[in-house]
C-alpha positions in Angstrom: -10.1 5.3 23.8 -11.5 8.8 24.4 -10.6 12.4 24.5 -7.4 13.2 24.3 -5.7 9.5 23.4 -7.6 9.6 20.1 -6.1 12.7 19.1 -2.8 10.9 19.9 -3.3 7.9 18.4 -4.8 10.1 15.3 -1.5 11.9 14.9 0.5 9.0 15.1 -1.5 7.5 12.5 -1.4 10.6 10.4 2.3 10.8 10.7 2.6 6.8 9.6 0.2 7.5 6.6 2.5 10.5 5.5 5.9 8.1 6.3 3.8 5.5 3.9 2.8 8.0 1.3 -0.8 6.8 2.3 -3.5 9.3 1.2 -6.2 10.8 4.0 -9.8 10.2 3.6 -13.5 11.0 4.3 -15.9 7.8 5.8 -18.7 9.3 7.4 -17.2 12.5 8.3 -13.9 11.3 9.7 -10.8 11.2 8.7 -8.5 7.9 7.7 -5.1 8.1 7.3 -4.7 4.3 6.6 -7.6 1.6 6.0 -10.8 2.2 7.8 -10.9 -1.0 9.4 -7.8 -0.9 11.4 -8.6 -1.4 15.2 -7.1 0.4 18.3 -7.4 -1.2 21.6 -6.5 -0.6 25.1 -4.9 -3.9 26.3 -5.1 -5.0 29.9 -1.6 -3.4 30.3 -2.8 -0.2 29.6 -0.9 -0.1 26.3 -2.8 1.0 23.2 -2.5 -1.8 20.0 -3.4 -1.5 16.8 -4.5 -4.7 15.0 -5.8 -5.7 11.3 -2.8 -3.9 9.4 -3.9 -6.6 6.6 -5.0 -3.6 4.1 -3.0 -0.7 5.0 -1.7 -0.9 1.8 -3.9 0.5 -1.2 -5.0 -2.2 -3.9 -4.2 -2.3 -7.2 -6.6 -1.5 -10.0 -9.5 -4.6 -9.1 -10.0 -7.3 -12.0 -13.0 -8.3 -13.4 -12.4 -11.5 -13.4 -11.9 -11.7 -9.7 -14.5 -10.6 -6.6 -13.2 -8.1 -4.0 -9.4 -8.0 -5.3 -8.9 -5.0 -3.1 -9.1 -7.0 0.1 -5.9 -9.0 -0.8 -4.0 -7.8 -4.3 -2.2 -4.7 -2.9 0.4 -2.8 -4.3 3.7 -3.0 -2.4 5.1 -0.4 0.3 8.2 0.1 -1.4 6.4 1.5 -4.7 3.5 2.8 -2.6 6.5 4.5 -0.6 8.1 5.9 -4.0 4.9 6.8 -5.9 4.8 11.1 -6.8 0.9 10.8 -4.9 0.4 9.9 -2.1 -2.3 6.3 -2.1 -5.3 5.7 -0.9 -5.7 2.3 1.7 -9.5 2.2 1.3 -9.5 2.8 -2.5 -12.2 0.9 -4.4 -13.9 -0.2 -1.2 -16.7 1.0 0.5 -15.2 2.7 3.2 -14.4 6.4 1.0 -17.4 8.8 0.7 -18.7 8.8 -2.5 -17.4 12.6 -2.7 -13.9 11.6 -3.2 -14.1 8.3 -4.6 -13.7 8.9 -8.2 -10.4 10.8 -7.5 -9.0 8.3 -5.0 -10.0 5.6 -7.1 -8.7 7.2 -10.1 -5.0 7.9 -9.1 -4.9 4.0 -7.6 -5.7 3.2 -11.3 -2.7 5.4 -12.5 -0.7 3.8 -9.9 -1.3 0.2 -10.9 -0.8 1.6 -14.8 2.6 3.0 -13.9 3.2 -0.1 -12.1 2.6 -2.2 -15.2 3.9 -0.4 -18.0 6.4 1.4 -16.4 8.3 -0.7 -13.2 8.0 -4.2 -14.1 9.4 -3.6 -17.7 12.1 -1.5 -17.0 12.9 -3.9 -14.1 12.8 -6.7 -16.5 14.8 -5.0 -18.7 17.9 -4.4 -16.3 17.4 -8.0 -15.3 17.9 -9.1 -18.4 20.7 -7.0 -19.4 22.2 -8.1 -16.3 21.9 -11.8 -17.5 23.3 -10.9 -20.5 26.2 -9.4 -18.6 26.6 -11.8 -15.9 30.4 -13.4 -16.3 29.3 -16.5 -14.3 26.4 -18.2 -13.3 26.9 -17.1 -9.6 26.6 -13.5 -10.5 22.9 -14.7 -11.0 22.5 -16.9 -8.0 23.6 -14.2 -6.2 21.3 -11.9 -7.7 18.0 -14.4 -7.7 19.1 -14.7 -3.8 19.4 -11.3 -2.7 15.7 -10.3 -3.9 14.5 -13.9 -2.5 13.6 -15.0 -6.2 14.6 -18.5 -6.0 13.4 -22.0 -7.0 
C-alpha cells in the first residue's frame, strides 16, 4: 500500500482499536493501534486484507512458569471491551518502544489483577448463588448451555 491508502487503512484501524478499547503505541516511530504484526495486503482483486488478527488482543500478565505467554494467553474482547483503559495488543512483547513500555505493561498487569480478583469471583459468586437458587436442574442446563460451559 502507499500514500494515501495507508492513511485509510490507518484510520480504519484506529477507529477498530478505539471500538476494541485497544491502546495506541510507539514501534520505531509509528504508531499501532492493534498488534504490530498484523499484515495488510493488496489481493489480486484489488481489495485490501488484513491477516494475522491472532494477537489483537492484549495478553494477560506473562507467567514465569511459561515462555512467551503473551503470544497465546490473551485477555478476552468482551473484558478488554469493558475495561476503564484502554489495552495494549503488543504489551510485554518486543514490539513497544522502551519509552512507553513500563506504563503499557503496567496497566496490562492491573488488567489481569482486576480480572482475577475482581471478575472471576464475583462471577463465581452469582453462579453459585444461582445454583443455590435454581428450582430444577434444567435452570442449570440451561444456564451451562447458554455460556457454552458444558461437559
Amino acid at each position: 500500500l502507499v500514500g494515501s491508502e495507508m492513511c485509510i487503512r490507518d484510520r480504519l484501524l484506529e477507529k477498530a482499536g478505539k471500538a476494541l478499547n485497544l491502546k495506541a503505541h510507539l514501534f520505531k516511530g509509528k504508531v499501532f493501534y492493534s498488534a504490530v504484526d498484523m499484515e495488510v495486503h493488496r489481493g489480486r482483486d484489488g481489495r485490501t486484507y488484513l491477516i494475522d488478527f491472532s494477537r489483537v488482543m492484549p495478553p494477560e500478565f506473562p507467567s514465569k512458569l511459561r515462555k512467551r505467554t503473551y503470544l497465546y494467553r490473551l485477555l478476552r474482547p468482551e473484558f478488554v471491551r469493558t475495561f476503564p483503559k484502554p489495552l495494549c495488543s503488543d504489551a510485554f512483547s518486543r514490539f513497544i518502544d522502551s519509552t512507553c513500555a513500563a506504563e503499557i505493561n503496567t496497566e496490562v498487569l492491573d488488567a489481569t489483577k482486576f480480572l482475577l480478583d475482581r471478575v472471576i469471583p464475583d462471577f463465581t459468586e452469582d453462579f453459585e448463588d444461582m445454583v443455590s437458587n435454581a428450582v430444577e436442574r434444567s435452570m442449570l442446563e440451561d444456564f451451562s448451555v447458554s455460556r457454552a460451559i458444558h461437559g
